[in-house]
N, C-alpha and C positions, 0 to 999 in steps of 0.2 A: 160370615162365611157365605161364600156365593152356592148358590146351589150344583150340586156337581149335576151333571148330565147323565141320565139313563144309562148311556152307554158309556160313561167311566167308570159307575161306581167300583166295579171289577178290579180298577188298575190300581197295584199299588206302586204310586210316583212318590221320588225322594223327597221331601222334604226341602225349600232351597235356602240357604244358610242366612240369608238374608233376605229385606225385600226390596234392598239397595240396587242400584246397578254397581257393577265393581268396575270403579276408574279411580284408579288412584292418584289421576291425577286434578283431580275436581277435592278427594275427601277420601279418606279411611275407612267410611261408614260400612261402609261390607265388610270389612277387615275385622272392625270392632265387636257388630253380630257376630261373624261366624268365631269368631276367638273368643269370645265371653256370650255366646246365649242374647238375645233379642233384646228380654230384659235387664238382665246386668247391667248388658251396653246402656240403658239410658242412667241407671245409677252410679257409674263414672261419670257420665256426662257431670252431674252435680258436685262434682269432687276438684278441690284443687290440685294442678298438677304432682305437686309433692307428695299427697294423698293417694292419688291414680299412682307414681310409680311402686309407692312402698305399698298399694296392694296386688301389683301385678308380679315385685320380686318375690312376693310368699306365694302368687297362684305358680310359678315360675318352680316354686322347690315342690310344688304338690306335681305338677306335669313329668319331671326330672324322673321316674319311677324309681330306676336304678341306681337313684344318686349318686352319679358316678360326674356330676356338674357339668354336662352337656344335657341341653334337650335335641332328639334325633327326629328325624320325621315319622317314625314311628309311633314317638312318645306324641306329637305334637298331633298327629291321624286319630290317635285313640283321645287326645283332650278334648280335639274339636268335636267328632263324633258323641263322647259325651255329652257334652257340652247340649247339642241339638238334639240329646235325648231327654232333656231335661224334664220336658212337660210331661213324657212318658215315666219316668221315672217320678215324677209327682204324683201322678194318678196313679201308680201302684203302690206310693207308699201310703195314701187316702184311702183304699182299701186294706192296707197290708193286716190295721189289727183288728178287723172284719175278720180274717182268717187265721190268724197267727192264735190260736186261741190258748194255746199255752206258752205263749209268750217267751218261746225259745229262739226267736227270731227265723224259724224257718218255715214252710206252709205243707206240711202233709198232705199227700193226695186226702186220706181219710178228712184231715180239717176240712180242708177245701167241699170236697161234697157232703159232709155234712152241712157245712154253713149254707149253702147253695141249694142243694137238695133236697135234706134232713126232712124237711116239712113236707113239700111233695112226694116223697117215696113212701112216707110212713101211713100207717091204717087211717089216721083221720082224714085223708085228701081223699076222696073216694071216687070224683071225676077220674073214669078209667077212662076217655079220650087223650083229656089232657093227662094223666097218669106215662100212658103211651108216649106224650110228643116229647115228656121232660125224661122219662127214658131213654130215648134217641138220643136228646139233647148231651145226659148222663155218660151215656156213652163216646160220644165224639167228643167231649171236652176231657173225657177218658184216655183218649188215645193220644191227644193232643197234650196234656200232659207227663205224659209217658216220652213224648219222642223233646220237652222242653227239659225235661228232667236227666241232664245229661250221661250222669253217673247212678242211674236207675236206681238208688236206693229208695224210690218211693216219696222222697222228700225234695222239697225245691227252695233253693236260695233264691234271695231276691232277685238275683241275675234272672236263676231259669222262673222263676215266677212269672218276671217281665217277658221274657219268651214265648210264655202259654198267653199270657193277655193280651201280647204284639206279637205275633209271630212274624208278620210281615218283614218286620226290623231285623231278626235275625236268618243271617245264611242257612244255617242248619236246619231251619225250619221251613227250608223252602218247601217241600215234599208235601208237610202238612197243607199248607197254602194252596198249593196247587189242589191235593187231594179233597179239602173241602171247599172249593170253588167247584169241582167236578161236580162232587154229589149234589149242591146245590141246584145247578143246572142242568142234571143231566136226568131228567122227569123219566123215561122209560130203563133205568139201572143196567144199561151194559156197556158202563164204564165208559162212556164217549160221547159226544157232543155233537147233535148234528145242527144243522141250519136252525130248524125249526127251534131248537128249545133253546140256542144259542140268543135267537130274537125274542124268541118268551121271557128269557130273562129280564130283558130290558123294555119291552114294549107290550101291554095289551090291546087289542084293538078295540076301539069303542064300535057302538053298530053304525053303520052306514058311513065312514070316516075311510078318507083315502089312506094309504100309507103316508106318513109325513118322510121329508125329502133322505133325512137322517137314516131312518130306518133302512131303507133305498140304499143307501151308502152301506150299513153297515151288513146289507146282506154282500153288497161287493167284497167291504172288507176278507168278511170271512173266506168268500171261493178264492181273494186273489192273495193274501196277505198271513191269513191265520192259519189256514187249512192249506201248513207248506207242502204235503205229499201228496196233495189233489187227491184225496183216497174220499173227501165229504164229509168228514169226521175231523173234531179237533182232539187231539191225543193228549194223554200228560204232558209230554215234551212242548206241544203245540200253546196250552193254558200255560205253563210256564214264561212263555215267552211272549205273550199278552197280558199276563196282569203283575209279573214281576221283570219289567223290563231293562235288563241290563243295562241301568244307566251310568253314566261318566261318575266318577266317585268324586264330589264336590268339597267334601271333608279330606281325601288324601290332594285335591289338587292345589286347596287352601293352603295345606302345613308344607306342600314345596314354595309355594310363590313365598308364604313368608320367612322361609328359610334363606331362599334364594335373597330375597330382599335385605336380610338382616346379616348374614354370616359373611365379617369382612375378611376373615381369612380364609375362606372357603376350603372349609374343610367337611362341610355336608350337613355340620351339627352347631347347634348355636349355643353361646354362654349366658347365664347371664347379663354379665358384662355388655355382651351384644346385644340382649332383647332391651334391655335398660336405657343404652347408645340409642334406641329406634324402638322408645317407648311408644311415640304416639301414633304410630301406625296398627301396633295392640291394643293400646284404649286409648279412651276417650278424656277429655276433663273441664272444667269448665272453662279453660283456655280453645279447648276444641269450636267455634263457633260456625255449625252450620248455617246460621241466617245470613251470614256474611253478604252474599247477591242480595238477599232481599230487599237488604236497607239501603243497599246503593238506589236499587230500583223506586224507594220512596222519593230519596231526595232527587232525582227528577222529576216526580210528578207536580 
């Protein structure tokens, strides 16, 4: 991982389905990622084609939801989107019997901050500093479960579990997102973000050090770009549109192009039949041979 910059840590940018470029007319390989997750994709690669089709007709009846034997773009939105969740959905299930302590496959608020808590809150921790910060902490993971926990009974399915530990990933959670980036940054609590703490966030000054050229910029950013109402101040609405930036939806753009590509009687939604017809642009197999230029390129050397 490259190191993010100062001043991105803030943003949360989508995820890109591949790290292919997508030209379909070179290779599939973007196609492959975004349709089967990063890794999969290479574990087709090792598979003979007959292998790669008879696994992608059974991924083909899991995507189907409604088994009504079309997959729609909807169904195919939500596979892929899965799909690129994947790693997050690993990392909560790595946690999940951390918390699940009665093994009913659901996480209690009570589980949850006991397993978390339990030990700082009780009489033995007696650092009242740090008592105080894991209180704060207490609370805002408080609130933040509350708004992940959609049907308020106090308990969270793995869906909304994953919600409180990403929130970013989900729409519903935008509020929270924005509201704890505020408090984060907004050092004097009245509820707004000026210049000053906007650059504290991301920069301290060493002594006798000019400003670097970045910083410069990012104070422009904010007067001309962040702070849309020229009022000096960045608002809720304002942080929203900085660190959750309404980007092109790459998972519904994915499940049109392969529709478009696959569905010969266009009718919007694809069969079987048809993803099978135009298996290899879904996956991969050992037929698939991206080195193909390279070895051209030996045998002239």
């Amino acid at each position: 991982f490259r190191p993010v910059p100062a001043q991105e840590k803030r943003v949360h940018h989508q995820a890109s389905l591949s790290d292919h470029a997508h030209d379909d007319s070179q290779n599939y390989q973007y196609d492959h990622e975004a349709f089967l997750g990063k890794e999969e994709a290479k574990t087709f690669d090792q598979l003979t084609p007959e292998e790669s089709k008879d696994r992608l007709a059974k991924i083909v009846d899991r995507i189907d939801t409604d088994k009504d034997g079309y997959v729609t773009n909807s169904e195919l939105h939500q596979w892929i989107k899965h799909r690129q969740r994947r790693y997050i959905e690993e990392n909560v299930n790595k946690h999940w019997k951390d918390y699940d302590q009665n093994r009913d496959d659901k996480i209690a608020w009570e589980e949850y901050k006991n397993a978390t808590y339990g030990y700082y809150l009780g009489e033995e921790f007696s650092d009242i500093e740090d008592k105080d910060t894991y209180k704060s902490m207490l609370a805002r993971d408080e609130r933040r479960f509350k708004s992940a926990d959609k049907d308020r009974d106090g308990i969270a399915t793995r869906e909304e579990f994953t919600a409180f530990l990403h929130p970013e990933e989900f729409d519903y959670m935008k509020d929270v997102v924005v509201q704890e980036t505020m408090e984060d940054i907004d050092k004097d609590g009245d509820g707004k973000i000026n210049l000053h703490e906007y650059i504290g966030d991301m920069y301290t000054p060493e002594d006798s050090e000019s400003e670097p050229d970045w910083v410069q910029t990012e104070r422009k950013h904010f007067t001309e770009f962040r702070d849309v109402n020229k009022d000096g101040y960045l608002d809720a609405n304002e942080v929203a549109e900085w660190v959750l930036p309404g980007e092109v939806d790459h998972a519904d753009n994915e499940a049109k192009h392969l529709i478009y590509e696959t569905d010969t009687n266009k009718d919007e939604k694809i069969t079987k039949k048809e993803i099978l017809a135009n298996w290899n642009m879904f996956v991969g197999s050992q037929a698939t041979n991206y080195g193909e230029d390279l070895t051209k390129k030996h045998d002239e050397l």
